[in-house]
C-alpha angles and dihedrals in degrees: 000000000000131000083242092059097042096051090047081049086055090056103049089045091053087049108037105032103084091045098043085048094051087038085055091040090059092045100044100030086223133106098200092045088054092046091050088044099055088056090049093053100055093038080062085037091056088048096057105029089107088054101043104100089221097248115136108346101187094054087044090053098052085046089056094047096047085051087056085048098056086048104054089042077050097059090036084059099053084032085063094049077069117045107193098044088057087056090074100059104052114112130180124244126236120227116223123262096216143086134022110322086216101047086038091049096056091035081059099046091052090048092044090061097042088052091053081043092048086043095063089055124083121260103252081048097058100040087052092052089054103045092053098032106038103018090026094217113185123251088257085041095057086038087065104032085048101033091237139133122257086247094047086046090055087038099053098037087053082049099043091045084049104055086033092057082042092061091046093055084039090056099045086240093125116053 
């Protein structure tokens, strides 16, 4: 690697980290995972930086790092068919040390409750949601970071809103 590309690596580090990490954290439900995952997704960044053609960054970045995160669902699946291996693997998770308790606390209600709503949905649903909603990635930016077309984009997102929107009512959430 040359000084060029790691110091264009620097930069999209200093500008994607903290995105791609909430984006994972959304995905995974688990700090340490998206921690874990973030630096997944620039050490194969790193790899294929000479062989990425320099179009949208940002969508080829959160492709990257949903790609990390199918792989690493992936190995928790096959990780569950053998239980103690599995074992090995649980960590805790740390709470913050910052901000209000009380304000955290409902924050983290309210989170808490959109995460079991998100979980209920499919994978492709859920990482759609979040790029538009959280990262608000543009139609042509979620084509490329989910390898759809601009009518399948429209189409799932409708989708996606639409059975979130189901489980709230379900679970008497909207009023």
């Amino acid at each position: 690697m040359n000084f060029g590309q790691k110091s264009e690596l620097d930069q999209l580090y200093r500008e994607y980290a903290k995105p791609l990490y909430y984006f994972l954290l959304k995905m995974s439900g688990s700090s340490h995972l998206a921690e874990d995952l973030t630096q997944e997704t620039f050490v194969r960044a790193t790899v294929s930086l000479s062989f990425y053609d320099q179009g949208d960054v940002r969508g080829w970045l959160f492709k990257v790092a949903r790609n990390a995160y199918l792989d690493e669902w992936r190995r928790q699946q096959r990780r569950k068919r053998f239980p103690f291996v599995a074992s090995l693997f649980r960590a805790e998770e740390m709470i913050s040390p910052y901000g209000l308790p009380e304000e955290e606390l409902i924050n983290a209600e309210e989170n808490q409750d959109l995460l079991r709503l998100l979980s209920y949905l499919p994978e492709q649903y859920r990482s759609i949601l979040y790029l538009k909603e959280y990262e608000n990635f543009s139609y042509i930016e979620i084509q490329e970071a989910l390898d759809l077309t601009e009518n399948q984009v429209k189409v799932t997102l409708h989708r996606a809103r639409k059975r979130l929107a189901q489980l709230a009512n379900n679970k008497g959430w909207v009023k």
